[in-house]
N, C-alpha and C positions, 0 to 999 in steps of 0.2 A: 717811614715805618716799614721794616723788614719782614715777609714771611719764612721765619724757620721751620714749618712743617714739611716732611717730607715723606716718599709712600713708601713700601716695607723694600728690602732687596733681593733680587732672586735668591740668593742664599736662604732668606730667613724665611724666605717661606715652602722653601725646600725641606729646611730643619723640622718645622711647624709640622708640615706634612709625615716625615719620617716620625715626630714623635705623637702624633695622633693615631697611625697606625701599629704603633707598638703600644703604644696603650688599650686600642683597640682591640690586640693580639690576646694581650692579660687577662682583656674583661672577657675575652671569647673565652679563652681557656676555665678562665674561674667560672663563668657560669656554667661548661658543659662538664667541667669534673662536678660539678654540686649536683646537675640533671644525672648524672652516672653515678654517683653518691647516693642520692636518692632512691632511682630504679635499681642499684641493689640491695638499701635498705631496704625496699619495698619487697623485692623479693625474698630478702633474707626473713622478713616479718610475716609473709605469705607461707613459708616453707615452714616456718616455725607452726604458724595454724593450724594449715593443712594437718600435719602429724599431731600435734593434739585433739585435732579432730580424728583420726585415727585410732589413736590411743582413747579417744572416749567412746569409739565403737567398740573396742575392744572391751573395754571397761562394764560396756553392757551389756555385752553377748556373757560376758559371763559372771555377773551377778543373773540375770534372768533368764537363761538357759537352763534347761531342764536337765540335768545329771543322766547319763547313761547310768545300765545293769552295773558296768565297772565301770572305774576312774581311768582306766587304759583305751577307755573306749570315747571319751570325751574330746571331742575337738570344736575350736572356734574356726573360722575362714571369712576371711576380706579380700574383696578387691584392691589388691595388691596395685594398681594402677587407679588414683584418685586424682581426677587434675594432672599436673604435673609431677605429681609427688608417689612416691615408690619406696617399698620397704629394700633394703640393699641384707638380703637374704643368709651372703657370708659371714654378715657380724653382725646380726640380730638374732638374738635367742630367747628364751623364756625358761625358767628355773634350769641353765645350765644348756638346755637341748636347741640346737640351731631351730629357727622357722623352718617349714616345707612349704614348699610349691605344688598345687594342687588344682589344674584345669585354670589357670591365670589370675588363682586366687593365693592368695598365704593364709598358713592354716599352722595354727598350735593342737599340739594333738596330746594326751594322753597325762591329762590334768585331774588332781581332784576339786574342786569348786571347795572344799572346807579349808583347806592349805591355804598358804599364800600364793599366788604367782608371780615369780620376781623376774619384771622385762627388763632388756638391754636391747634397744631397737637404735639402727640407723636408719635412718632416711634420706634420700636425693634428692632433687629436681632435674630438668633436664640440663641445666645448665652447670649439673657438677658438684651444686653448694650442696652440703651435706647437716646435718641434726644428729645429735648424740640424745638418747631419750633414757635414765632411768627410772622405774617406779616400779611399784610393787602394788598390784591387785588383791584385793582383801576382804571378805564379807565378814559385815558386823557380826559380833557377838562370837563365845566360844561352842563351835559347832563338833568339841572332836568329846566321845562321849568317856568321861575320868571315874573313877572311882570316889566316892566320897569323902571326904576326910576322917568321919567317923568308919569306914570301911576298909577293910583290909583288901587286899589287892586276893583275886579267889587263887591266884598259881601260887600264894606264899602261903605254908602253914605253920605252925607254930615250930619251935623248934623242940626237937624230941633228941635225944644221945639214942639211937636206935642199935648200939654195939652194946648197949646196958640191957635189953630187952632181949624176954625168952622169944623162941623161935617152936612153933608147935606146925606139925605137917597136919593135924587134924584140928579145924576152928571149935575149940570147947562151945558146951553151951551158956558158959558166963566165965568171963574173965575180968579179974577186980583191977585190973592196973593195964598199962601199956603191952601190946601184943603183935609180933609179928607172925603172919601166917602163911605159909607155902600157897596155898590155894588148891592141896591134895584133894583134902575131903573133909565132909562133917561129921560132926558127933547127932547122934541119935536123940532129935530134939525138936519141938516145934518151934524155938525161938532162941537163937546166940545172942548174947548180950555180949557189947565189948563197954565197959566203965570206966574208958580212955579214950588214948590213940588207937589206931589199926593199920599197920602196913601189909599190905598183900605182896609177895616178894617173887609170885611167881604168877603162870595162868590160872584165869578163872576160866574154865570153857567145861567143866564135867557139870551136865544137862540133865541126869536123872534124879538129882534131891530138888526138889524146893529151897531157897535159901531165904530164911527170915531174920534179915540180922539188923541191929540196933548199937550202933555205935555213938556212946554217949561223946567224944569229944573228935578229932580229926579223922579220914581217912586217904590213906595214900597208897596208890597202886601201882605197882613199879611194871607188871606183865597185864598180858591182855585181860581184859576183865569185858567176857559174851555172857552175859546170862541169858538163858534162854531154857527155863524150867520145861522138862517134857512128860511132866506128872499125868499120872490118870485123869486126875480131877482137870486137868488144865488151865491149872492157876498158876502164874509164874512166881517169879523172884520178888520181895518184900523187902524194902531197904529206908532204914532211917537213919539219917546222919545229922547230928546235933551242932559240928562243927563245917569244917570247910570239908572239899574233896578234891583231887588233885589225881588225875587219870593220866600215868605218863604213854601209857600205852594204847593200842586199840579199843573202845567202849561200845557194848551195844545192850540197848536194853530191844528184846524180839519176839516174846511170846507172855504176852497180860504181866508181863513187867514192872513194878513202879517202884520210883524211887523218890524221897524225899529229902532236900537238905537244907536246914535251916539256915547255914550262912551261905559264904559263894564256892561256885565250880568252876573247875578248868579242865580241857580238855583238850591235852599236847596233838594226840591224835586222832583219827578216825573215830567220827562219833555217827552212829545210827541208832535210831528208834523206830521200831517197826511191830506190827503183830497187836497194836490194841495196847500198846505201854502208854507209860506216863512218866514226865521228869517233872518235878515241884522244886525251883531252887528259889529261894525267900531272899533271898540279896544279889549276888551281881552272879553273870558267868564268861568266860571265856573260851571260847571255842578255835581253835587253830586249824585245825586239818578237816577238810570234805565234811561238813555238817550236814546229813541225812535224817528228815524227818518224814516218817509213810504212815498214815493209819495209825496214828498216836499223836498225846498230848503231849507240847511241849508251855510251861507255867516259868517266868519270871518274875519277881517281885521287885527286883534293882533292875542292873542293865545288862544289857547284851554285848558284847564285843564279838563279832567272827572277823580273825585277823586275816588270813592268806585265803579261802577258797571261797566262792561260792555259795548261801544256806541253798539247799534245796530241800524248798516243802515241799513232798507228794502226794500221791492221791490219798486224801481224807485226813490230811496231817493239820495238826492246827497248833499254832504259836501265838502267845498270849504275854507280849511285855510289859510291864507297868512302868516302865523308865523307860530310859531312853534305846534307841538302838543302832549299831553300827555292823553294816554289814561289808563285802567285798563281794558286792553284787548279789542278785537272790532272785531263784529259779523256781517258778509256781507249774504245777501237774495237779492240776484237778484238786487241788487243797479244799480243805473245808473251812478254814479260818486262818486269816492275819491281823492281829492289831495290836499295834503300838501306842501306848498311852503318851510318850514323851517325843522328844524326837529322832526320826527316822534319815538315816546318814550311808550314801551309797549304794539306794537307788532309787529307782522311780517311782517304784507302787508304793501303795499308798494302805490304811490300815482299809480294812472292809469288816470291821462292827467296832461296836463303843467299847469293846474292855471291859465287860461284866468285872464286878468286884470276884477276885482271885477266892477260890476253897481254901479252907482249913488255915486263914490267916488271922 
């Protein structure tokens, strides 16, 4: 009986060898691209966090930040270095305006909290990888203060053909229809009735009549309109207006002044109350330019809008909304009242009494 076994030969176990270590070569490589695969999914998944943890700071500084006097004056700030992770400051911006660098923080500046604010943030690591972020910050509900549907907007007044309409340089003391009036002088009377519209077409500023005038439907003032009565008795100017009012000019009510107007106002420019007057507007108003209130009433029934300056109450001045209110910052001097029944938009104070139910409504 023959034994045929026999043992391997150098060759084959030469071969054996060689193909052990190129298999080995494979497994090495497959596993350390999977481990490198990994740590930078891992960091790609970290980088990712990181900035939406960022983004939710963000997110809270300004839902719960307390609005500055102006919306130009508002800024949020982060430590711009969290971990590894970094805002890349060249192409990150918010509504349009790059981020700033600020003491090693990033800072958005000059927001209004009732708007939206629409981010476009990149982000780094050290290692290079970068994040593309957008979204858009937003607080619930509409906080920007409208007109009501049943109200007219207080700067539109009806429409009048006012090329149809007499033109008198002395205001009658009753006129039965539509009436334009220089802003000369008066006629000799304790009360002008107008029984229409009324456009004033030129200045109101001669101080020595009392003016007591009643205009049953619109009025509209194309030149300055100061009353500021400097009678014996020292009773100022009397004014009721039935419709809207629409002051394209300078306005001042300044010496025991009052004026009443049962729908809304507006007020292109320069508006002052001073001297002990009164304004009663029974639906909405609008205010444009330097709103000055000193030692007078100011009465709203609807809402307040002051679009481009500053209200400034001053000493003894008092302001009474019953709706809502929107300011462009608001500047108190010894005031004797603020309060807003509805709510209060662009800036920080707050009403200081309950809104007594409004006179003569």
């Amino acid at each position: 009986m023959h034994n045929n076994q026999r043992g391997l030969s150098l060759v084959e176990i030469l071969a054996g060898i060689v193909l052990l270590g190129i298999i080995t070569t494979f497994t090495t490589i497959i596993i350390t691209n999977s481990f490198d695969s990994n740590d930078t999914s891992a960091k790609e998944i970290s980088l990712k966090q990181d900035t939406n943890l960022m983004i939710s700071q963000l997110r809270k500084e300004f839902y719960d930040g307390d609005d500055a006097d102006k919306p130009e004056d508002n800024i949020i700030c982060l430590d711009n270095q969290q971990g590894r992770v970094r805002f890349d400051l060249e192409n990150s911006e918010a509504n349009g305006k790059k981020l700033e660098s600020e003491n090693g923080k990033v800072c958005i500046k000059g927001f209004d909290r009732h708007d939206p604010l629409r981010l476009k943030v990149l982000t780094e690591n050290d290692d290079g990888k970068q994040v593309n972020i957008e979204t858009t910050l937003k607080k619930g509900g509409n906080r920007k203060v409208s007109y009501g549907s049943g109200d007219m907007d207080p700067c539109e007044l009806p429409k009048v053909d006012w090329s149809q309409v007499k033109t008198k340089k002395v205001l009658p003391c009753f006129a039965d229809n539509d009436l334009i009036w220089t802003g000369e002088s008066l006629d000799s009377c304790d009360k002008h009735i107008i029984d229409g519209n009324l456009q004033i077409s030129g200045d109101v500023n001669d101080s020595s009549k009392k003016l007591n005038l009643i205009v049953n439907q619109s009025l509209y003032a194309k030149g300055q309109a100061l009353f500021e009565s400097k009678t014996a008795d020292n009773v100022g100017a009397n004014l009721l207006i039935k419709g809207n009012v629409l002051f394209n000019d300078e306005f001042a009510l300044r010496r025991n002044d009052h004026m009443v107007v049962e729908k809304g106002a507006c007020f292109l420019d320069r508006f002052q109350m001073y001297k002990k007057s009164s304004l009663h507007v029974k639906r909405n108003i609008s205010l444009h330019v330097e709103p000055d209130v000193g030692d007078s009433v100011m009465i709203v029934e609807g809402n307040l809008v002051s679009k481009t300056h500053p209200f400034k109450l001053l000493k003894d001045g008092s302001l009474k909304v019953y709706g809502n209110a929107s300011f462009q910052g608001l500047d108190f001097d010894h005031h004797k009242e603020f309060c807003v029944k509805g709510l209060i938009i662009g800036t920080k104070h707050k009403s200081n009494s309950s809104c007594p139910k409004p006179p003569f409504s």
